[in-house]
C-alpha positions as CSV (number, residue, x, y, z in Angstrom):
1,X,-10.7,24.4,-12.6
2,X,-7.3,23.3,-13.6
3,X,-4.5,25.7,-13.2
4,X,-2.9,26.2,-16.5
5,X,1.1,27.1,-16.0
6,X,1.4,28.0,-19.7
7,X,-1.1,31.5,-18.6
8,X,2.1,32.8,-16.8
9,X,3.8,33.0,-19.5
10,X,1.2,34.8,-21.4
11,X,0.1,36.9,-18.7
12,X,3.2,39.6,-17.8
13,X,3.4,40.4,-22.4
14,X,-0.2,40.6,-22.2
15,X,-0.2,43.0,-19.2
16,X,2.9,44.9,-20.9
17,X,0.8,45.3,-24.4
18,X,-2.4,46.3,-22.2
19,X,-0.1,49.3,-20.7
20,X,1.1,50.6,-23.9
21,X,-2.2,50.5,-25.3
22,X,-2.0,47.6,-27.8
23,X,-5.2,45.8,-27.2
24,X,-5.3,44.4,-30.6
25,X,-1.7,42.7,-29.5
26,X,-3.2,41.7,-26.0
27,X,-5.9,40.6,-27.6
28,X,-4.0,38.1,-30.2
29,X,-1.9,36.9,-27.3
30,X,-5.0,36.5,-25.1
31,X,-6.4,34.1,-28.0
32,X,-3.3,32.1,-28.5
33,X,-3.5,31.6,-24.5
34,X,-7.3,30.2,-24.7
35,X,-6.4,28.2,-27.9
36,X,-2.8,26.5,-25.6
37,X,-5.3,25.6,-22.7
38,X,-7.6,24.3,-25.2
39,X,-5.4,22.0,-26.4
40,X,-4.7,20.3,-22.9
41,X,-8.0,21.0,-21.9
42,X,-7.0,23.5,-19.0
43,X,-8.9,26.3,-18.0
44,X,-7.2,29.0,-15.4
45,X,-8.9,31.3,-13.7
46,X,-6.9,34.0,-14.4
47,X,-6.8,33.5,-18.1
48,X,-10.6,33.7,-18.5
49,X,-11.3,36.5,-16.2
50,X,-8.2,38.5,-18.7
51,X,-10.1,37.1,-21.8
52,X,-13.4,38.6,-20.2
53,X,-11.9,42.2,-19.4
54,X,-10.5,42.5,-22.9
55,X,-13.9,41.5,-23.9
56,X,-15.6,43.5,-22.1
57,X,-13.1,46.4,-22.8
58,X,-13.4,46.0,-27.0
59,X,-17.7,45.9,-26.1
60,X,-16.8,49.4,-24.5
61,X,-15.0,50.9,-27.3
62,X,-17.9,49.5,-29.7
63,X,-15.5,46.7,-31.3
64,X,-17.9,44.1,-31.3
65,X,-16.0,41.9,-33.8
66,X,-13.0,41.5,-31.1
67,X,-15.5,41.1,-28.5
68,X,-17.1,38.7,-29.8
69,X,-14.4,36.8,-31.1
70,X,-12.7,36.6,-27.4
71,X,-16.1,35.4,-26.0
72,X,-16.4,32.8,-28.7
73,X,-13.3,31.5,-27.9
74,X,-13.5,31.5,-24.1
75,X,-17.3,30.0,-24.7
76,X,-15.7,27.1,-26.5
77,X,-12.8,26.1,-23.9
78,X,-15.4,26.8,-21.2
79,X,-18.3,24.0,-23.2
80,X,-15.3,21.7,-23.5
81,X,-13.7,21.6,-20.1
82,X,-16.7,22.6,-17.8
83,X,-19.4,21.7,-19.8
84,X,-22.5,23.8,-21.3
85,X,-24.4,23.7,-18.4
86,X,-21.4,24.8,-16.1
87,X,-22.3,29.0,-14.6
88,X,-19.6,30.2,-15.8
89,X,-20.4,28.4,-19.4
90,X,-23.6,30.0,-19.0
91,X,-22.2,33.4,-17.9
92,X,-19.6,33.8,-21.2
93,X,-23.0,32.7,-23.4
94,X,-24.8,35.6,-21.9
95,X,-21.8,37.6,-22.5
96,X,-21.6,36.6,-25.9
97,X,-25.1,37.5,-26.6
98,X,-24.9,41.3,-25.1
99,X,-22.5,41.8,-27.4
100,X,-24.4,40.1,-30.5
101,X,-27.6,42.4,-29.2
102,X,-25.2,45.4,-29.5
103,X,-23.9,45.1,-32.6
104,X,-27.2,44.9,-34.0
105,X,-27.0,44.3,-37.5
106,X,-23.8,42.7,-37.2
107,X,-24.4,39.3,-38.3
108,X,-23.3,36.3,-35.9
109,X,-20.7,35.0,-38.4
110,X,-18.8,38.9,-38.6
111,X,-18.4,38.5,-35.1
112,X,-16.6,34.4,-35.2
């Protein structure tokens, strides 16, 4: 994995939003992180194990459409810069689908 130097600059607002209870704001920042590494095709391990807390944390609170939008996004930069049959590619699918399973009648493209 290549260390992405552009996460620390994300990471201290997205911890500060997280303490004051703005996970819709730590989420939107958490995105804009995923979609910067994208673009240089970078991938920090720090950055996705935030995306998959926040995921996690919305699949909690039973926001599925956040949830599922985070793990589509980290699915993405994961199939481009590790590849689809990568573990950790594998591990954000099956993430991804829990989440699809959970919402139920939620249909896939609600949760893009």
């Amino acid at each position: 994995m290549t260390k992405s130097s552009s996460w620390s600059g994300f990471e201290t607002a997205v911890a500060e939003a997280v303490s004051r209870h703005q996970y819709a704001k730590a989420s939107t920042m958490l995105k804009d992180a995923l979609f910067s590494a994208r673009a240089r095709d970078e991938v920090d391990q720090r950055l996705c194990k935030k995306v998959d807390e926040m995921a996690a944390f919305h699949l909690s609170k039973g926001d599925f459409q956040n949830s599922a939008s985070l793990y589509r996004a980290l699915l993405e930069l994961k199939q481009r810069t590790l590849g689809s049959e990568h573990p950790e590619t594998e591990s954000t699918l099956q993430s991804l689908r829990k989440v699809l399973g959970a919402a139920g009648s939620l249909s896939p493209r609600a949760c893009a």
